[in-house]
VMD Tcl script that draws the C-alpha trace (Angstrom):
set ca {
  {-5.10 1.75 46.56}
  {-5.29 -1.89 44.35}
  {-7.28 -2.71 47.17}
  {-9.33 -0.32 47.03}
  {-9.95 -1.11 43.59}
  {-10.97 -5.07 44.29}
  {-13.66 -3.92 46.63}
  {-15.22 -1.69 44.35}
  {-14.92 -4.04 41.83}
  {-18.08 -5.52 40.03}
  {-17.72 -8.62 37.45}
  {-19.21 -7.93 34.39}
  {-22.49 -9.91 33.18}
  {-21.75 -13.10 32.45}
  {-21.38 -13.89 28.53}
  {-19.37 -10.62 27.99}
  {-15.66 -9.52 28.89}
  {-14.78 -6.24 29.81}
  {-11.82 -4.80 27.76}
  {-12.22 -1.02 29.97}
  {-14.59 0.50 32.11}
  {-18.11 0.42 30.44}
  {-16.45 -1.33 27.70}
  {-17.66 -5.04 26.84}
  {-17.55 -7.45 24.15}
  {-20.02 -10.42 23.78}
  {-18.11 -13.60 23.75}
  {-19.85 -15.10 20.91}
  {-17.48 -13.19 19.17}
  {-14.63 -15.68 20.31}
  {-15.85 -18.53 18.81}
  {-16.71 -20.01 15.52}
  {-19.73 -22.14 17.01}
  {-22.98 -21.02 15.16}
  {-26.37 -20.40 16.91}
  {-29.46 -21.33 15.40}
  {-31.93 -18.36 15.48}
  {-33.90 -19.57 18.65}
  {-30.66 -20.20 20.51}
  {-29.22 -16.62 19.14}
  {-32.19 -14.81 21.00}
  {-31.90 -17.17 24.04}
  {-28.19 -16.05 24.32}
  {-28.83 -12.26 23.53}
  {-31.62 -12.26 25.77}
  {-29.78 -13.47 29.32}
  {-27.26 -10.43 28.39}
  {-29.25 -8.05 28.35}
  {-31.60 -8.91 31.07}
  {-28.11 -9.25 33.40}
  {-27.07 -5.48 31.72}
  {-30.48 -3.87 32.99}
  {-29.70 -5.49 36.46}
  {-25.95 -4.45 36.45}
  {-26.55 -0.74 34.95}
  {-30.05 0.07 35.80}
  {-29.38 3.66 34.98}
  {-27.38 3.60 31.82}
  {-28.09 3.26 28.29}
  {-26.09 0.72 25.85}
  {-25.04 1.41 22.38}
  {-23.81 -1.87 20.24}
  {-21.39 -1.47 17.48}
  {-21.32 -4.84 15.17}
  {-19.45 -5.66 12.48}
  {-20.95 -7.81 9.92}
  {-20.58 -9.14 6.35}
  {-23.52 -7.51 3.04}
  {-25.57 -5.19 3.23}
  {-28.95 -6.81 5.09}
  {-29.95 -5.95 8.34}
  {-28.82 -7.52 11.43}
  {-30.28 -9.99 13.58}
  {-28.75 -8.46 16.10}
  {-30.51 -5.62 15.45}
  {-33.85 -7.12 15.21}
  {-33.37 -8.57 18.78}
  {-32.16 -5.69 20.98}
  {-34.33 -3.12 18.65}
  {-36.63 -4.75 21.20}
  {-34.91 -3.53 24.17}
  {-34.53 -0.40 22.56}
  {-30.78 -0.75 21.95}
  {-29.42 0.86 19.52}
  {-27.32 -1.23 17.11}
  {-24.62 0.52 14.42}
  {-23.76 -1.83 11.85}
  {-19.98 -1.38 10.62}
  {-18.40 -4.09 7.40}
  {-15.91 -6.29 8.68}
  {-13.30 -6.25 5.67}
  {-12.13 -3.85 3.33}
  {-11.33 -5.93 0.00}
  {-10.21 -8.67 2.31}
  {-8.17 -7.04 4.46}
  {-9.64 -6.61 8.21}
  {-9.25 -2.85 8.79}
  {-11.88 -0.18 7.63}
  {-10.94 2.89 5.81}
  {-9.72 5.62 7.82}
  {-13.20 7.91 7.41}
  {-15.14 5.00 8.74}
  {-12.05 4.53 11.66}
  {-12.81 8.33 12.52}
  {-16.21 7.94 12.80}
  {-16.49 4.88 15.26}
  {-13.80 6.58 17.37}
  {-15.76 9.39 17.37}
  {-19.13 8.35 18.10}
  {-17.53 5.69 21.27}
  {-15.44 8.61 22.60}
  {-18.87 11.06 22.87}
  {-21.52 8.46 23.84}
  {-18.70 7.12 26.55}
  {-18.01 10.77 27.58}
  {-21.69 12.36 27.99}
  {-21.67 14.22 31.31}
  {-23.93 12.87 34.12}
  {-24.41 9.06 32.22}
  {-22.84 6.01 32.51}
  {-22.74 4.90 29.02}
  {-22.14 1.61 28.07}
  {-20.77 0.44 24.91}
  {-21.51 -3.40 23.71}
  {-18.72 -4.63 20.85}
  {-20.31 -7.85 18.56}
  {-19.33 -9.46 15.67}
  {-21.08 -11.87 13.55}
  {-19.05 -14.84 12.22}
  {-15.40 -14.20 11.11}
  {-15.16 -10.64 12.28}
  {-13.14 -10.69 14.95}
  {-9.60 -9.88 13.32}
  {-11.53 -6.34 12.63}
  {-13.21 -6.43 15.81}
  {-10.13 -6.13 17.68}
  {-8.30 -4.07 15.20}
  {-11.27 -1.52 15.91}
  {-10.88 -2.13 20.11}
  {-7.28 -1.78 20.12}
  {-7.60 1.84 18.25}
  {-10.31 2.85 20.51}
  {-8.00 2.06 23.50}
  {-4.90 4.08 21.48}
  {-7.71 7.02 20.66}
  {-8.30 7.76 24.19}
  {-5.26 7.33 25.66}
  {-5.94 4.07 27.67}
  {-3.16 2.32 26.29}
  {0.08 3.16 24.89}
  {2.01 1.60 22.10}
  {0.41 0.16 19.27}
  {1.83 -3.39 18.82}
  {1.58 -3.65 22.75}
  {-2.15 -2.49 22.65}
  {-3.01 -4.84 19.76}
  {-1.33 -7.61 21.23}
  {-3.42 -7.59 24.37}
  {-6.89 -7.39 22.49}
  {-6.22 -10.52 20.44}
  {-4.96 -12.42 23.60}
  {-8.43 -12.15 24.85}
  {-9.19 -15.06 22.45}
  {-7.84 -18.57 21.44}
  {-4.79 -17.22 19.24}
  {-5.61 -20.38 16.85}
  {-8.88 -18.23 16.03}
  {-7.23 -15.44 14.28}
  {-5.19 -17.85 12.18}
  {-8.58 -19.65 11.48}
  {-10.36 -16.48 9.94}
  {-7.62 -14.84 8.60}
  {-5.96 -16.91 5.77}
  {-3.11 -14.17 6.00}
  {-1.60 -12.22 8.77}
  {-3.75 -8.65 9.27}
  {-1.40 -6.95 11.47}
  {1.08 -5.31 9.78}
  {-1.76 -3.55 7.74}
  {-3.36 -3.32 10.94}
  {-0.32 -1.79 12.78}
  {0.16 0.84 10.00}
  {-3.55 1.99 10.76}
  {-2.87 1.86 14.41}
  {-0.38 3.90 13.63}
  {-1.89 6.37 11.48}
  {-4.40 6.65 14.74}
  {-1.84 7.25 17.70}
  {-0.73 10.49 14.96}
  {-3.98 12.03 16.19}
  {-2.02 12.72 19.53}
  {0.51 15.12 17.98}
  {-2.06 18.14 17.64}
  {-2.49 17.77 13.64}
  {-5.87 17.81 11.97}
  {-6.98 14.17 11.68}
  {-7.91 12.79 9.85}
  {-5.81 14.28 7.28}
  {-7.98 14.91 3.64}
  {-7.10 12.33 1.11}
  {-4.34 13.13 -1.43}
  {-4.66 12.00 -4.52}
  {-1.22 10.04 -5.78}
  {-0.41 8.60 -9.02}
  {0.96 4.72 -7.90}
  {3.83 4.58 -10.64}
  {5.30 0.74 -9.85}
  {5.75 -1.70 -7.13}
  {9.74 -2.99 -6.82}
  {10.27 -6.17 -5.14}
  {13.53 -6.94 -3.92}
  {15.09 -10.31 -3.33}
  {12.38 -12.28 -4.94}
  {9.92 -14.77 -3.35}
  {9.80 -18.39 -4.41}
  {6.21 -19.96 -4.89}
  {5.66 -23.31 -6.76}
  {8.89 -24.92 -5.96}
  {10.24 -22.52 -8.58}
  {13.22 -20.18 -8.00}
  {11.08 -17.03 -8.38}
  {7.71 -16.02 -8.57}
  {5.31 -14.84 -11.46}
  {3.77 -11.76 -10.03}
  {0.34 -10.37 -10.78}
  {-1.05 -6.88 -9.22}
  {-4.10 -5.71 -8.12}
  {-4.90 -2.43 -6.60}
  {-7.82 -1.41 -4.77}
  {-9.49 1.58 -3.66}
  {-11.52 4.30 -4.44}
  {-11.56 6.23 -7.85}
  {-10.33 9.61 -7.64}
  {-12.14 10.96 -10.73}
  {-15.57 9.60 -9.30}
  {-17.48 11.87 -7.05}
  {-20.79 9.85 -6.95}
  {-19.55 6.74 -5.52}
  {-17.38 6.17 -2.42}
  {-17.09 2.55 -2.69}
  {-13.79 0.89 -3.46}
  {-13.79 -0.83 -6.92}
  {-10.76 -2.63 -9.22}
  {-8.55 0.02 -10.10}
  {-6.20 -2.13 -11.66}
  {-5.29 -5.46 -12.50}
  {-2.49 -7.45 -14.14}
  {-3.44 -9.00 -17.08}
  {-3.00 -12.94 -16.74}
  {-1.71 -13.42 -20.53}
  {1.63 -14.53 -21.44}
  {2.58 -10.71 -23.13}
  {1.92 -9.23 -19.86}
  {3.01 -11.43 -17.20}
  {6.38 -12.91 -16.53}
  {8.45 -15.40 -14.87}
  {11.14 -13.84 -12.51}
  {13.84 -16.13 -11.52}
  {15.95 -15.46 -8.47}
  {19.16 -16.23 -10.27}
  {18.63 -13.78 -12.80}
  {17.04 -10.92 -11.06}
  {18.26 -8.90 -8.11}
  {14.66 -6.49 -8.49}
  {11.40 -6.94 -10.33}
  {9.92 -3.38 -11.54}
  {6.17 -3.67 -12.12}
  {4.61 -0.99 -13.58}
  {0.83 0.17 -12.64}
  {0.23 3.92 -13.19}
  {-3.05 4.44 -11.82}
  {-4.52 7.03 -9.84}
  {-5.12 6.59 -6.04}
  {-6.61 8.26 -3.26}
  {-7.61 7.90 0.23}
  {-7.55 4.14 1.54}
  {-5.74 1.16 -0.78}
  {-5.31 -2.15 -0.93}
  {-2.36 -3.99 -2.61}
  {-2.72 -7.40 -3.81}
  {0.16 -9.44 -4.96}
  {-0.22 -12.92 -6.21}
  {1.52 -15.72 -7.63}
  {0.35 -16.97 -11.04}
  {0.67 -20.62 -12.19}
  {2.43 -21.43 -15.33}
  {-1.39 -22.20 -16.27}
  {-2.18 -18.89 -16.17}
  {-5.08 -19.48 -14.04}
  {-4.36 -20.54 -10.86}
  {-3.04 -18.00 -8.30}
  {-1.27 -17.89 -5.20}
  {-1.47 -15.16 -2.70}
  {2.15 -13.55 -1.88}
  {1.35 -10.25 0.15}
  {-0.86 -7.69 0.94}
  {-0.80 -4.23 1.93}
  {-3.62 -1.32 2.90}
  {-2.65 1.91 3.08}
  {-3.77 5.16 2.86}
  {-2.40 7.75 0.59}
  {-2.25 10.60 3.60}
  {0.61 9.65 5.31}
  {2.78 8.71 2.06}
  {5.89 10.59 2.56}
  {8.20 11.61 -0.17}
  {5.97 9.70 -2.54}
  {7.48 6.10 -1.42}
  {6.43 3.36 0.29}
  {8.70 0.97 1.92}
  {7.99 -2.46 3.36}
  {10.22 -5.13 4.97}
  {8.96 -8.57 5.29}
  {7.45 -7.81 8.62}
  {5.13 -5.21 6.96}
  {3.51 -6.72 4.86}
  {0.54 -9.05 5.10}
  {1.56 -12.67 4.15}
  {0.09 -16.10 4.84}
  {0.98 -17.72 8.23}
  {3.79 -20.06 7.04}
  {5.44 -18.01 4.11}
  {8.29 -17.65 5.83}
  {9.75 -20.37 3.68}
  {8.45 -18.54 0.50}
  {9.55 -14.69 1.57}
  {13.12 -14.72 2.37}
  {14.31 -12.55 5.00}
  {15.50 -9.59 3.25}
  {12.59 -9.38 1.29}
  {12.04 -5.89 0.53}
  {8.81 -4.26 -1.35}
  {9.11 -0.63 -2.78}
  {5.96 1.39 -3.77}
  {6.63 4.28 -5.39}
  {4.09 7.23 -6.34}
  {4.06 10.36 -8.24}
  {2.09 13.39 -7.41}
  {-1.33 13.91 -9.29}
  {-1.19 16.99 -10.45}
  {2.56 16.26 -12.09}
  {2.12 13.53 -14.57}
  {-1.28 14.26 -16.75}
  {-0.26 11.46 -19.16}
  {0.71 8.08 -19.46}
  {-1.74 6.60 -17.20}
  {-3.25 3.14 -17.03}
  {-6.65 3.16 -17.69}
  {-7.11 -0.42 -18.91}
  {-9.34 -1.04 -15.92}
  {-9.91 2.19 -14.17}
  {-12.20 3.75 -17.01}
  {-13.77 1.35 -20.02}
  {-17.04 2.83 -20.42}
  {-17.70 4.80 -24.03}
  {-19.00 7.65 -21.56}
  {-15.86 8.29 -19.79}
  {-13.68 7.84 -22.86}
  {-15.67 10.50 -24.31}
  {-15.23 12.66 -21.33}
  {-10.85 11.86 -20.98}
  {-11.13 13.11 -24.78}
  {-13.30 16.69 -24.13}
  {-10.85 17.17 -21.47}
  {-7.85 17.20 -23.90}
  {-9.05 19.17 -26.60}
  {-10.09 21.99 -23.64}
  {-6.17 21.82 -22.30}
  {-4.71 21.52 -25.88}
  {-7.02 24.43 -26.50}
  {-6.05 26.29 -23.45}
  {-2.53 25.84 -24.30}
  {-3.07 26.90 -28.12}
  {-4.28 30.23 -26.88}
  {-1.61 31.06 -24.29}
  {1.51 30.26 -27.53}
  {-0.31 32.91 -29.68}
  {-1.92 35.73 -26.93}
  {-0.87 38.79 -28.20}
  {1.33 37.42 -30.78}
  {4.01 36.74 -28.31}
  {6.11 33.79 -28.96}
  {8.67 32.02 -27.06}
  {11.09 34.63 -26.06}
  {8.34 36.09 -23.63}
  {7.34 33.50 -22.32}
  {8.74 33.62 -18.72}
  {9.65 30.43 -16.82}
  {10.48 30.55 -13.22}
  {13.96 29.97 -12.74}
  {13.84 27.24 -10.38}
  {11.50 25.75 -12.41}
  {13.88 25.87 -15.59}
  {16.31 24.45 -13.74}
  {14.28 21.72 -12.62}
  {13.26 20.87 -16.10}
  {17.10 21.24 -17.44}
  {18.07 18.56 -15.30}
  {15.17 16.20 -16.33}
  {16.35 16.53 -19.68}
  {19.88 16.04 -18.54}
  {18.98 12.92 -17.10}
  {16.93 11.81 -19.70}
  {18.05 13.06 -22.99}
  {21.47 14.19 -23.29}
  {24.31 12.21 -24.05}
  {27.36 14.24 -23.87}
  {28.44 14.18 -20.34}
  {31.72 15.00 -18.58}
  {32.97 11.87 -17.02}
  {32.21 12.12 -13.20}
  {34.62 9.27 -11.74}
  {34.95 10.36 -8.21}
  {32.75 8.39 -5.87}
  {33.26 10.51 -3.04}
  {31.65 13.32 -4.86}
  {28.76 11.45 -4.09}
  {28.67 11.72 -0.50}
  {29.16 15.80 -0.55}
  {26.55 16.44 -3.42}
  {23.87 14.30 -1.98}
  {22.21 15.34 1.10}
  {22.75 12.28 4.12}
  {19.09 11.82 5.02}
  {18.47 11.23 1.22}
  {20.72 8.76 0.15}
  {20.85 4.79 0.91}
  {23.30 2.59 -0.51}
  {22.43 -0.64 -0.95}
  {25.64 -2.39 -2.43}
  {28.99 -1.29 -1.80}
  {29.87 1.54 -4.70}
  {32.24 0.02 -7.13}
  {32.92 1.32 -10.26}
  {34.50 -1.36 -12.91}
  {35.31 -0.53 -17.10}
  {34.94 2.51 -19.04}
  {32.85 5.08 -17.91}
  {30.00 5.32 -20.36}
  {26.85 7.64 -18.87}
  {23.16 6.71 -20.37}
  {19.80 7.94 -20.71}
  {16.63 6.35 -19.44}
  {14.77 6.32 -22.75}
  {17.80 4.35 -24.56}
  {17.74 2.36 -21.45}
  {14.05 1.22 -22.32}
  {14.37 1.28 -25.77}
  {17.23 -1.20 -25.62}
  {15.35 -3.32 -23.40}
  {12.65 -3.55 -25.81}
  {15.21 -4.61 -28.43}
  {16.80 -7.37 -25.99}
  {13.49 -8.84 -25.08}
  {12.26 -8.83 -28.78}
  {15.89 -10.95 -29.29}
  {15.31 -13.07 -26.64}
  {11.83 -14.30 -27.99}
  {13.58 -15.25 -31.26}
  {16.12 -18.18 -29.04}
  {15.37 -20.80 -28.57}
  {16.68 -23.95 -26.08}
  {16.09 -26.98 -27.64}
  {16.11 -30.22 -25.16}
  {18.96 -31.40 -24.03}
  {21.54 -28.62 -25.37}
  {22.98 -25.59 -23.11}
  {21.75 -22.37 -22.70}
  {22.88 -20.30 -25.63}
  {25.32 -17.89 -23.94}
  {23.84 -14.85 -25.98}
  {20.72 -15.78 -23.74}
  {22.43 -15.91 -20.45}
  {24.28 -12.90 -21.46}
  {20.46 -10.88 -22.54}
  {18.89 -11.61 -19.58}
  {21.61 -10.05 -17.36}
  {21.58 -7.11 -19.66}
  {17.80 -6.85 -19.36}
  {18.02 -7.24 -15.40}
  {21.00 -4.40 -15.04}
  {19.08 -2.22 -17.58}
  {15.73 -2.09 -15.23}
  {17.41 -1.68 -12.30}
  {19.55 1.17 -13.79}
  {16.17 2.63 -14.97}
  {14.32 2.11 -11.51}
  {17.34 4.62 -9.89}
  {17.30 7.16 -12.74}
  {13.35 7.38 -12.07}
  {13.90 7.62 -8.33}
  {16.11 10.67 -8.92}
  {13.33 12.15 -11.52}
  {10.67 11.83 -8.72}
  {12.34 13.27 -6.18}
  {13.06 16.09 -8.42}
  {9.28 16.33 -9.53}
  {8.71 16.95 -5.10}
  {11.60 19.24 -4.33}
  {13.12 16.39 -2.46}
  {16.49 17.01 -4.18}
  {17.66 20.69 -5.42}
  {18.92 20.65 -9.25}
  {21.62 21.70 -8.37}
  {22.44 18.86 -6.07}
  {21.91 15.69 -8.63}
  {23.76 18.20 -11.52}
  {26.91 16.73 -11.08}
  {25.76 13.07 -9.89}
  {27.36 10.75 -12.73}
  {26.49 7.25 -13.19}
  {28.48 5.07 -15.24}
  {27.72 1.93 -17.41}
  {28.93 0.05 -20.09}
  {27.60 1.31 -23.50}
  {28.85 -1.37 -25.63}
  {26.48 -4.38 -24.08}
  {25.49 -5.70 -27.70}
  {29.07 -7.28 -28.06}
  {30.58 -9.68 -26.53}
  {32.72 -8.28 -24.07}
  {31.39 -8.51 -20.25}
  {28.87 -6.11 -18.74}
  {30.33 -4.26 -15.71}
  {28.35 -3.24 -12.28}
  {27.97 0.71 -12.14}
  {27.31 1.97 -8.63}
  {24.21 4.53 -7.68}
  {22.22 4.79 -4.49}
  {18.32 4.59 -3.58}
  {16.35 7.64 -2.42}
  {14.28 7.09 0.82}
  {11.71 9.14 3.08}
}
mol new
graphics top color blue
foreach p $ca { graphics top sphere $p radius 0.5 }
foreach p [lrange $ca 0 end-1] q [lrange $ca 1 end] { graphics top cylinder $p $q radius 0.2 }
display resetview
């Protein structure tokens, strides 16, 4: 039979390479040489004229992928031959992958002009400088979309091998495929009979948690400032992606995180996402210019489950050589809340500025204060008739247990822990040791505190030459226990928001800390667990 196949074998035209049957790319694409315009026709030219010879029946559709908004030349040449030429972007906000509507459509339109009955399609791939990494991101979920190829990091693996592998780290000033894999992934989910692609859910993006900090500058830490990309939920007349928000590079809102002192960093966004995303995380000089690119991450807001996002160092997009920079167990932690929960509280520094749609975030709360006005007084009914659903009054008890009430029982028994909290819910992430008095906290004296230690702590000085004060050493450990004790309370709070956890199973879930941190007596580890998908 594989003999067979070698004598009914045909090489393809020269000048192209032929990924599957009636499949080709041009290998221009391969290389970063540049043609001047004469040359560029010359080349295009001896392709096609070997095409027409090699398929005299067929017709040829040409997907590119090219940088602006101007037309072609590629299209100006084969418009000629009457070829038609689809123009796709190659980035989306820097990252080589396209959102997953534009995905949907180029799978679409290959698999029905490859699948017409009684034709023998052809389909030309072309790229104009530097868009390769997308190019074969877009090949390798073509192959995965029609079954040609199993296995996503396989199938993406054998498309980039078809070029120099120095090329991709020439374009690509970080590693694409982890990004790339994700959307591979999202792809191959086609296969399991769901509707695909799944409508965009809008998701509040609360905070991004980094875990066993990277080191950039030849400093022990990093100083880390956010950017999120993507599409703006509350705008229906534009589907472009646009800032949605941005760190502000001044010293009150940036900080210097210092591996010594921090086990987590918690940086809160708060802005509203929906669709395809792209998280940028960079480094910023003690200048407060100057930046450094740590990771990046595109995602799409479908196929977030249980409103987290978790990332090891291998999934996330990094430069080449950061390996030095992101230690192993780097771990990054995005963490959303569902839109329709949270109507308050969110960042809008960059995501709405105009006078127009201030005006419009203010009609909108005098209609709901309003609305809410008229349901207290209807009928002169007060409070005792109003009805709350009892799971729902649950719900909201043990919110305000969590984040309000101060007279607990003790709960001391850590096995309790294990029985109350379902298995596929919980993951520890130290051992659970409980040390000193049991003392149980809120989050909002949690925050308030660390408002109070950070207003003390910019009051110390260090002059030159003389030790640390130890009421500073002793602050910032305070500071650093405090966020991470908030960061678990919230997880808990979120997962109640979903109906990821009952109330009833967090009710008797006690967590213990030391309440008298002010003094000097020594701060002692409390033990809790992290909530995962």
């Amino acid at each position: 039979m594989a003999l067979f196949r070698r004598m009914l074998y045909r090489k393809p035209p020269d000048r192209l390479l032929e990924i599957s049957e009636r499949v080709y790319v041009f290998d221009c694409c391969f290389s970063t040489d540049i043609l001047e315009e004469d040359e560029y026709k010359v080349y295009l030219s001896g392709i096609v004229a070997q095409l027409q010879d090699h398929f005299p029946d067929a017709s040829f559709m040409v997907f590119n992928f090219r940088e602006g908004e101007r037309r072609s030349q590629i299209s100006d040449i084969l418009s000629q031959y009457d070829m038609t030429v689809m123009d796709y972007p190659r980035q989306y906000e820097g990252c080589p992958v396209l959102p997953l509507e534009m995905i949907h459509h180029f799978l679409i339109s290959s698999e029905s002009w490859l699948s017409l009955e009684r034709q023998q399609n052809v389909l030309l791939m072309h790229c104009e400088r530097g868009g390769w990494p997308v190019l074969a991101f877009m090949l390798a979920g073509l192959l995965l979309y029609r079954k040609q190829y199993s296995g996503e990091q396989k199938t993406l693996e054998m498309v980039y091998k078809q070029a120099p592998r120095e090329l991709l780290h020439l374009l690509s000033p970080l590693n694409p495929q982890p990004s790339q894999m994700r959307y591979l992934q999202y792809i191959s989910r086609k296969n399991l009979g769901s509707d695909w692609p799944p409508s965009a859910t809008p998701l509040i993006l609360d905070c991004l948690i980094l875990r066993v900090l990277p080191v950039f500058n030849g400093e022990s830490g990093c100083r880390p400032i956010i950017r999120v990309y993507g599409q703006d939920p509350s705008s229906t007349a534009s589907r472009g992606s646009k800032v949605l928000f941005s760190t502000p590079k001044t010293k009150k809102h940036t900080r210097h995180y210092r591996q010594e002192e921090s086990t987590l960093v918690k940086i809160d966004i708060r802005c509203c996402v929906q669709g395809d995303v792209v998280l940028e995380c960079t480094h910023l000089d003690e200048d407060l210019i100057r930046e450094e690119m740590m990771f990046r991450v595109m995602f799409n807001t479908s196929f977030i489950r249980s409103n987290i996002l978790l990332l090891i160092r291998e999934e996330i997009d990094a430069l080449w050589d950061a390996k030095d920079q992101l230690p192993k167990d780097f771990k990054a932690e995005v963490l959303f809340s569902d839109f329709d929960s949270i109507v308050s509280n969110i960042n809008t520094e960059v995501v709405s500025e105009s006078e127009d749609e201030t005006e419009g975030a203010t009609e909108e709360f005098f209609a709901v204060e309003e609305i809410f006005n008229n349901v207290d007084g209807q009928d002169g009914k007060g409070d005792s008739d109003f009805y709350m659903d009892p799971r729902e009054q649950a719900k909201s008890e043990t919110r305000d247990w969590l984040n309000n009430v101060d007279d607990f029982d003790e709960f001391s028994d850590v096995d309790k822990l294990y029985n109350i909290l379902p298995v596929e819910k919980v993951e520890f992430f130290e051992d659970l040791v409980t040390i000193g008095p049991p003392i149980l906290v809120k989050v909002s004296k949690l925050e308030s505190e660390v408002h109070s230690f950070e207003a003390e702590i910019g009051g110390l000085s260090v002059k030159k030459g003389m030790a640390r004060p130890p009421r500073l050493t002793h602050l910032e450990t305070s500071i650093a226990q405090h966020k991470d004790h908030i960061m678990k309370l919230e997880l808990i709070l979120r997962l109640l928001d979903n109906d990821e956890l009952n109330p009833e199973e967090v009710n008797d879930v006690r967590d213990y800390y030391v309440e008298r941190n002010q003094v000097g007596i020594p701060n002692y580890f409390c033990f809790f667990f992290s909530l995962t998908n």
